[in-house]
N, C-alpha and C positions, 0 to 999 in steps of 0.2 A: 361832312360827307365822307364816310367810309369806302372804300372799293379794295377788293382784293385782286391781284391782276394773276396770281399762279396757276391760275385753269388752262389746260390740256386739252383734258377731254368734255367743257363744256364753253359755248360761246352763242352768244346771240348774233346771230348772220344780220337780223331786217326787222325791221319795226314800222308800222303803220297799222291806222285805221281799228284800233282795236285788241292787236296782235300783234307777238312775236315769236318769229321764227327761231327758232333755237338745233342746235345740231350738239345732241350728247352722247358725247364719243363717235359711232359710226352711224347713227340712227339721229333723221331733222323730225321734230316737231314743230307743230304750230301753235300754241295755247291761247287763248282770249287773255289781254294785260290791261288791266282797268285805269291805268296812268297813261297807256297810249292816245291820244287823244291826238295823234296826227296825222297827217296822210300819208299814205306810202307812194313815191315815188313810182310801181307799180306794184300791181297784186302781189302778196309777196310770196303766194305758191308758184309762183313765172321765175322766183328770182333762185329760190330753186326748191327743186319737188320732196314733200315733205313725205313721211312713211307713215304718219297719222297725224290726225288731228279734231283737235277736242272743239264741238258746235255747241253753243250754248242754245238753252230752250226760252220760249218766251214766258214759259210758264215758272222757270225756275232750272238750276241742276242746265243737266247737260248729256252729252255723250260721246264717245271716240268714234272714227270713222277711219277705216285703214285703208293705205292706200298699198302697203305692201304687210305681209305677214310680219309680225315682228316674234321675237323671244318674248316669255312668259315675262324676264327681266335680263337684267343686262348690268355693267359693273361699269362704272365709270370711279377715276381716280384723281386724289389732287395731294398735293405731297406723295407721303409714303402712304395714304388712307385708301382704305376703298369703299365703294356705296353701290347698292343695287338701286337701281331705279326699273320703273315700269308703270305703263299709264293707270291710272288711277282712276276712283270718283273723285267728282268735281272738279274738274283737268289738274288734279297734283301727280306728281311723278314720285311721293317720295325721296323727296330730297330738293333744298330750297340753297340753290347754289350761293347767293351771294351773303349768306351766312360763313361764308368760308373769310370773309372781313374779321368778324367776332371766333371764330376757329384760331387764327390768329392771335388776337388778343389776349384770348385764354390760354394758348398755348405759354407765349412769352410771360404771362403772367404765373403760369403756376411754376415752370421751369424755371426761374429768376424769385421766388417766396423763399428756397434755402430750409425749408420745411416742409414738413407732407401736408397735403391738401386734400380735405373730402368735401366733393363736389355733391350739394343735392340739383339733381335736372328737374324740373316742374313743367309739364304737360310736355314730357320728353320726345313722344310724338318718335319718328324712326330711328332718333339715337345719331344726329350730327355731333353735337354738342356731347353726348358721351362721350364717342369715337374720339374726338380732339381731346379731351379733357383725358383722359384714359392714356393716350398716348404720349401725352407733357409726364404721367407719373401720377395722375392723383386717382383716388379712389372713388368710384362712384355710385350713388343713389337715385337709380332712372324709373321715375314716376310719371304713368298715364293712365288713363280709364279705358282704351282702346289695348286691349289685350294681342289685336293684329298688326297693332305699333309698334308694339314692344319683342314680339315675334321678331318683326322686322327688323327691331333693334337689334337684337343678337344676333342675327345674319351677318349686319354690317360689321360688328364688333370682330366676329369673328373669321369676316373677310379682310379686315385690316389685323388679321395676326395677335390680339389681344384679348382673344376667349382669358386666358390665364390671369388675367390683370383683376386685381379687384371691382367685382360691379356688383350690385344688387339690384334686380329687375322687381319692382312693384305694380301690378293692377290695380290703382285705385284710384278714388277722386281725390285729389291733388291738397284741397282743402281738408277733408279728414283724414288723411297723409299726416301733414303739416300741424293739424292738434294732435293726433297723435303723438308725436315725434316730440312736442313741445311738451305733453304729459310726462312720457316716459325719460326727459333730460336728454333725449341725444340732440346732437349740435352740430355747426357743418360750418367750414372757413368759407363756402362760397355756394351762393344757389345762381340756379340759371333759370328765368321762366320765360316762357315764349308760349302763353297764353292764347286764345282764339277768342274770335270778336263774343261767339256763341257758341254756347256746347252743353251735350246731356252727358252724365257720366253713365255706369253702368246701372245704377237704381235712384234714373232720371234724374238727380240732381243738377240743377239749372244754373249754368254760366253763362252772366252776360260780364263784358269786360268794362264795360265804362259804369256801370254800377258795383261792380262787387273788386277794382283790381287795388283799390285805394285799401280797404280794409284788409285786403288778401295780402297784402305787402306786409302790412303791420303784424300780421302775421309770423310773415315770414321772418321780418326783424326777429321775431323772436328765438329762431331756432340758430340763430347765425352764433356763432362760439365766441369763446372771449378776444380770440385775434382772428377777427378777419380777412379775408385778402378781398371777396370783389362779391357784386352781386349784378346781374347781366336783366335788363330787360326788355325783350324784345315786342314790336306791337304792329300787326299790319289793318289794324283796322282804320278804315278810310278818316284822315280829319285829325287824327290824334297824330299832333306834330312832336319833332324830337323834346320842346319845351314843355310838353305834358308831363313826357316822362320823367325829365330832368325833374319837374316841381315834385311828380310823384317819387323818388327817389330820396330827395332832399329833405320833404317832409316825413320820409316814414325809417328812411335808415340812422344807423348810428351819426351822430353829430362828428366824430373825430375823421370826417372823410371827403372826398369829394366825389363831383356827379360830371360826366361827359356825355351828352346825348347827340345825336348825328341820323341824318340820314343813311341809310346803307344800300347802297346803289352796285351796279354791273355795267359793266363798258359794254359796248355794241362794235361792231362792226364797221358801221357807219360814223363814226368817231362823234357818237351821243352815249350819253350816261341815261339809263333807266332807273329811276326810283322803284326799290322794294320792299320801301318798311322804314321803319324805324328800331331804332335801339338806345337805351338809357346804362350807362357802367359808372355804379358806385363803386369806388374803390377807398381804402385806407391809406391817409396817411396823404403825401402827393399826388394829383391831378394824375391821369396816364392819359397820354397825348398820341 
């Protein structure tokens, strides 16, 4: 179990019934949390009054419902980093806080390699994972098929002070990325992918993750350079426990390394841990603990 505890400006106040109440930065949200499965103690709009919150539909999807005006977005911070967040489709905020566990990891990892490091990001989605990785020193390769991601990315980037820093922003689907880059010989010490259960790209190519993430690895094995440092895999679909990844890992990366997979969880308020995901970290050389 991963947690990272340096948040600020983000915390979970109340959990029950479905949902948790969340307060980022100056502004509470309520989101539907599918690990919730307990009861709240009371409603947790009583425990205290939220400024929107996302209803799911029975048909599918969802929508927000305000209970005060909010900002278009808004910047919440964690270290020296910063991130805009703002309500979303399908109750995402842009930005999946307890990702700031592997923020971490990578950080001390690529700061502590004694070498430069280019990081490929896969299905990079608002650019966390750049932001951190950018800011330890390495050079980065930020691949997604959503063009309003990657938008978004560069907002972050350069509300965390590192427009300057080497990055390369790519639109594309992740998979013909990744032959490409394998065609043309470029190589990368570390990729980061944080795949979705399902996804179209931009000329509908179809990602389902428990059929296609096995071969998509082997893939990726491929584009990884002669000295590796780490390769990160993150997974939030329902069922797929941290030992999937681990086996997925072990089977598809280099032999000379090891696999650490973990829950990656958020403390609460109410002195509970929330499960939100999973994650798998090959690394070279020694275990990292």
């Amino acid at each position: 179990m991963h947690i990272n505890n340096e948040w600020e400006d983000y915390r979970i106040i109340a959990t029950g019934d479905g949902e948790k109440l969340e307060r980022w930065k100056d502004i509470v949200l309520l989101r539907p949390d599918p690990q919730v499965i307990w009861h709240a103690a009371k409603p947790l709009a009583d425990v205290v009054s939220p400024s929107a919150r996302y209803i799911r539909s029975v048909s599918g999807g969802g929508h927000w419902e305000f209970d005060k005006k909010l900002p278009d977005s808004w910047v919440v911070s964690w270290r020296n980093l910063r991130f805009n967040v703002r309500p979303m489709n399908f109750k995402h905020t842009g930005l999946f806080p307890e990702q700031a566990a592997n923020w971490a990891t990578m950080i001390d990892l690529i700061q502590n390699a004694g070498r430069p490091v280019n990081v490929l990001n896969l299905f990079a989605y608002t650019g966390g994972a750049t932001v951190a990785c950018l800011s330890a020193g390495a050079s980065v390769c930020h691949v997604d098929a959503a063009k309003n991601m990657v938008e978004m990315a560069k907002e972050n980037v350069a509300l965390s002070g590192l427009e300057g820093k080497p990055v390369r922003y790519i639109v594309e689907d992740c998979r013909k990325f990744v032959k490409r880059e394998i065609r043309r010989g470029n190589r990368y010490n570390a990729i980061v992918l944080d795949p979705p259960s399902f996804g179209r790209g931009a000329n509908s190519e179809e990602w389902k993750l428990e059929r296609d993430i096995y071969d998509f690895l082997t893939l990726c094995a491929e584009v990884l350079g002669d000295d590796p440092l780490f390769v990160l895999l993150n997974s939030y679909t329902t069922g797929l426990q941290p030992a999937v990844l681990d086996n997925l890992l072990r089977l598809t990366m280099p032999q000379n390394g090891n696999v650490t997979a973990y829950e990656v969880c958020l403390p609460t308020d109410e002195g509970t841990v929330l499960p939100c995901g999973a994650s798998g970290l090959w690394t070279k050389g020694e275990k990292y603990e």
